[in-house]
Structures are given as structure tokens and as C-alpha cells.
C-alpha positions in Angstrom: -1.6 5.9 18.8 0.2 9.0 19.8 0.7 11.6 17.7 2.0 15.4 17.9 -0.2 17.9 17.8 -2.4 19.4 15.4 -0.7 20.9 12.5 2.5 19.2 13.5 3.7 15.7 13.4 6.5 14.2 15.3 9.7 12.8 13.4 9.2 9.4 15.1 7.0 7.0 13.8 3.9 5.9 15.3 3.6 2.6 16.7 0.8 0.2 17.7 -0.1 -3.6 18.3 -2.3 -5.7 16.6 -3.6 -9.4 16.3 -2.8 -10.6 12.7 -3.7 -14.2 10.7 -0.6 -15.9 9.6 0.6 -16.4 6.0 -1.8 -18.1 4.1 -1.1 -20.1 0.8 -1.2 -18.7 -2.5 -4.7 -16.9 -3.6 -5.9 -17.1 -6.6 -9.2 -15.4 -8.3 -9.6 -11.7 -7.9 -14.1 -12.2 -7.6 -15.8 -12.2 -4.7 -15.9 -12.2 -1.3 -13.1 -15.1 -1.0 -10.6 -12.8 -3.0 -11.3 -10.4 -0.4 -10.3 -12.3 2.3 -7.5 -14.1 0.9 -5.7 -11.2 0.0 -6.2 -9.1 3.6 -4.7 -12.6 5.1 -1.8 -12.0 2.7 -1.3 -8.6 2.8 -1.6 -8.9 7.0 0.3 -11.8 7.2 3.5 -9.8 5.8 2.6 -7.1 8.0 3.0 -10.0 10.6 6.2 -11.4 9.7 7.8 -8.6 8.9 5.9 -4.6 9.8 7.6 -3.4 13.3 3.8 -1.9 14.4 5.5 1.8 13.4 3.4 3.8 10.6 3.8 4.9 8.3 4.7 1.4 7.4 8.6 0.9 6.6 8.5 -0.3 3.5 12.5 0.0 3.0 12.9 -2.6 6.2 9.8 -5.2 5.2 11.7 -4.7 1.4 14.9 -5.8 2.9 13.5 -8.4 5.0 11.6 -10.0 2.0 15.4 -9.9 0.6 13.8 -7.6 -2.0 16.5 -5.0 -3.7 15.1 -1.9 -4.4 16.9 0.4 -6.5 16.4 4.1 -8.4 16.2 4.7 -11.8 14.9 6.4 -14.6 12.0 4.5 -15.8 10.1 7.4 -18.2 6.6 7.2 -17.6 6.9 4.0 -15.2 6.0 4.0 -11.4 8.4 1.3 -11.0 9.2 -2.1 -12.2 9.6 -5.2 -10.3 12.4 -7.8 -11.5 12.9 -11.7 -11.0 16.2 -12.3 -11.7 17.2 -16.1 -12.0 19.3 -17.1 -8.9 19.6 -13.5 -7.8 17.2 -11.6 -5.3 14.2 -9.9 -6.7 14.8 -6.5 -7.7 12.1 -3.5 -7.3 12.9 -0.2 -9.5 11.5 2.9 -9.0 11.8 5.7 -11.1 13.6 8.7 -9.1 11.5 11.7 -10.3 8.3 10.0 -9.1 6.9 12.1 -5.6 7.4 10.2 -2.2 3.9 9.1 -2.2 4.5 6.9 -5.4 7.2 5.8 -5.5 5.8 4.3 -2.0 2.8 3.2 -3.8 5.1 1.6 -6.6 7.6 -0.1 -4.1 4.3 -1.9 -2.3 2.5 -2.5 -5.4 5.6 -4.7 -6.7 5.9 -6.5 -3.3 2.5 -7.7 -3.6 3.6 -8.8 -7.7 6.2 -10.5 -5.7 4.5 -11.8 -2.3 2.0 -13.5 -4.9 4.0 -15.2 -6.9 3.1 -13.2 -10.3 6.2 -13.6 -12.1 8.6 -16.5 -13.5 12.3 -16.4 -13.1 13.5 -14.2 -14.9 10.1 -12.5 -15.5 10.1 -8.6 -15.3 6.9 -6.4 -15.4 6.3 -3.0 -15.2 4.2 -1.0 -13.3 1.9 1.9 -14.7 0.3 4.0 -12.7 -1.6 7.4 -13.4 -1.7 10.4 -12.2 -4.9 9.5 -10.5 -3.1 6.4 -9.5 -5.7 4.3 -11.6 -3.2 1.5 -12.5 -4.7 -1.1 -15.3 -7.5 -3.2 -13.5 -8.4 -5.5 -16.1 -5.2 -7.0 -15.8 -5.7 -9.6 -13.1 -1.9 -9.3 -11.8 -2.2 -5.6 -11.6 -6.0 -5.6 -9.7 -4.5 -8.1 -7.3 -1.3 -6.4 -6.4 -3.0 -3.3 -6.2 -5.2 -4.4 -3.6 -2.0 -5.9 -1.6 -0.7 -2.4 -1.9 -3.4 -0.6 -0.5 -3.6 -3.0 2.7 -0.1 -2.9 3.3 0.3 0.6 3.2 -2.2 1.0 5.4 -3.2 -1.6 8.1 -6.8 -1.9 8.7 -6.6 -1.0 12.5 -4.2 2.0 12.2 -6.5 3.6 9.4 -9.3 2.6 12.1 -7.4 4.4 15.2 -6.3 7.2 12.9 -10.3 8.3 12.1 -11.0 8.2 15.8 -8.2 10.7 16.2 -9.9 14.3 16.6 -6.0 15.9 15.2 -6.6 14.1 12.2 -9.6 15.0 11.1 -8.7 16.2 7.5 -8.1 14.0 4.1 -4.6 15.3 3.8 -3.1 14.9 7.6 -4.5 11.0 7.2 -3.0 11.1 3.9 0.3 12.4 5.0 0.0 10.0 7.8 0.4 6.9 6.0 2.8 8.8 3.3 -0.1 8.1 0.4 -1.8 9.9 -2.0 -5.5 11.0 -0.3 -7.1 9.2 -3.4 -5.7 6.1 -2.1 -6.7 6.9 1.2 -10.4 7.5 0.0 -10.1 3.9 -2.0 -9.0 2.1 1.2 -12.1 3.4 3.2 -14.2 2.2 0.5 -12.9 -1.1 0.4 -13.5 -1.3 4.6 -16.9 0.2 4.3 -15.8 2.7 6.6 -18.1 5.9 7.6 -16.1 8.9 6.9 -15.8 11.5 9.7 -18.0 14.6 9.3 -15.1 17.0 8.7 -13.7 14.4 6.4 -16.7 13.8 4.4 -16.9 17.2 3.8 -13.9 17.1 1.6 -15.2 14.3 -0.5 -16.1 15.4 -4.2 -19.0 13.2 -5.5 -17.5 13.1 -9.0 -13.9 11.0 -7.6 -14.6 7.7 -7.9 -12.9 4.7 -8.4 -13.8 2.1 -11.4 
């Protein structure tokens, strides 16, 4: 990928090309090594249909193409909340005081609510998220969409190109990258089983971890 150099980063997005699975059926179960793989079919075959290869990954266009309405609000202490309206396109809210990197976060955690089939018509639910952006794992819908999230706002080959980049070779450039939060960055390498970088590693405090 190219990228501007170090301590700067150019205005256009970064583009690359990658082999991506179709669109599998529905997944269910969130155990195992079969959850694993169902959901990085899902989350890469949206990436498929509908990511144009630029990072970070336009979540606005994919949004639009899904026919997804996403709107601002003020939701309190809500990320965002995603909406089902009967006969109407689904609609994603996100609350407008939220930073850039969440309400990112919120917008592709409700497309994975949506892209698996979580709600009814006329179903609404709302997203929490905390400041550590731990959102509530024991609820299956939540654990699932959040692991859509993650792979859809950051596609397992760019994150792989980006660590080979010597210009990125600190938490918060990769983080500002991908327009995330670092700790979600951190969570995404663990899932891959990815070796962090020397100079990234570094950076890494033992105590952060994720339940």
C-alpha cells in the first residue's frame, strides 16, 4: 500500500486488492473454531460486495450500499442504535458527541446486527459500548456483531500490509490508519494471532487485556 511519509498521512485513501470468499448463509453459534470462520466469511464477504479496496474502510458508502440510513442523534450514554423499521430501510443512529473512532465502531457494530439478521421488523436495539470499548459479551448478538465489526473495520490483509510497513511502526499511526481506537487494534491482532512488531510491542501494557 502506499502511504505518505512518516509523521504525515496523505488525504487520499489507501487502496489495495484482495481475494475474498463470497457471502455465506446465515451463522449461527458464537463457540469454536466454526464461529470463527463463519463470521470472517461474512464480515469479508461484505467487504466483497461492497468495500472499494480504499482504507480506511468507507463505512458511509458500504452503509449506503447495504441501503442502511444512518443518521445523528443524541443517544445519552449510547454508541449508537440500530433500527428495523417495518417496510422502511434499516436505520443506524449514532450519538453525535461520540469521537470519530466510535461512532465508526458503532456504525460497523450495527451493520454486523444487521448483516446477521439479529433483529425482527420492527426490532430496535441499542448499542453500549465503554470507554474501553468492552461492549456486553455475554450477550450473544452483541459478541457476534462485535467480532463483524472488528473485521470489517479492518481487513485481515491490510492490517497484514500495514505491520510490514516500517512508517507505521507505532500503535497509534496503525490505529489512526484504520480510524479505530488502538485497543481495538490490539483486539484484532489477537484474534489473527499476529506477532507484534518490536517497536509495537513495546507499547503494549501487560495489564490491557480483553475478557
Amino acid at each position: 500500500m502506499r502511504r505518505g511519509c512518516s509523521g504525515s498521512r496523505s488525504d487520499r485513501p489507501q487502496r489495495l486488492r484482495s481475494a475474498r470468499p463470497a457471502l455465506p448463509a446465515r451463522h449461527c453459534g458464537t463457540d469454536g473454531p466454526s464461529f470463527r470462520i463463519g463470521m470472517t466469511l461474512l464480515a469479508e464477504g461484505v467487504l466483497r460486495t461492497y468495500w472499494d479496496h480504499a482504507i480506511p474502510v468507507n463505512l458511509a458508502h458500504i452503509a449506503k450500499a447495504m441501503q442502511v440510513t444512518v443518521a445523528l442523534s443524541d443517544l445519552g450514554s449510547a454508541c449508537a442504535r440500530v433500527e428495523l423499521p417495518p417496510q422502511r430501510k434499516p436505520r443506524i443512529v449514532i450519538d453525535r458527541t461520540q469521537l470519530l473512532e466510535r461512532q465508526r465502531y458503532g456504525v460497523a457494530h450495527a451493520l454486523g446486527h444487521l448483516a446477521l439478521h439479529h433483529l425482527r421488523p420492527g426490532g430496535t436495539h441499542t448499542i453500549e459500548v465503554s470507554e474501553s470499548y468492552h461492549c456486553n459479551v455475554h450477550l450473544r448478538i452483541d459478541s457476534e456483531a462485535n467480532d463483524f465489526a472488528l473485521r470489517l473495520l479492518m481487513p485481515e490483509q491490510a492490517l497484514r500490509e500495514s505491520l510490514h510497513d516500517l512508517q507505521l511502526g507505532q500503535l497509534e499511526r496503525l490505529a489512526l490508519l484504520f480510524q479505530v481506537a488502538p485497543i481495538l487494534v490490539k483486539q484484532r491482532m489477537a484474534d489473527l494471532d499476529l506477532d507484534w512488531p518490536r517497536t509495537l510491542a513495546q507499547q503494549l501494557r501487560p495489564e490491557t487485556t480483553w475478557d
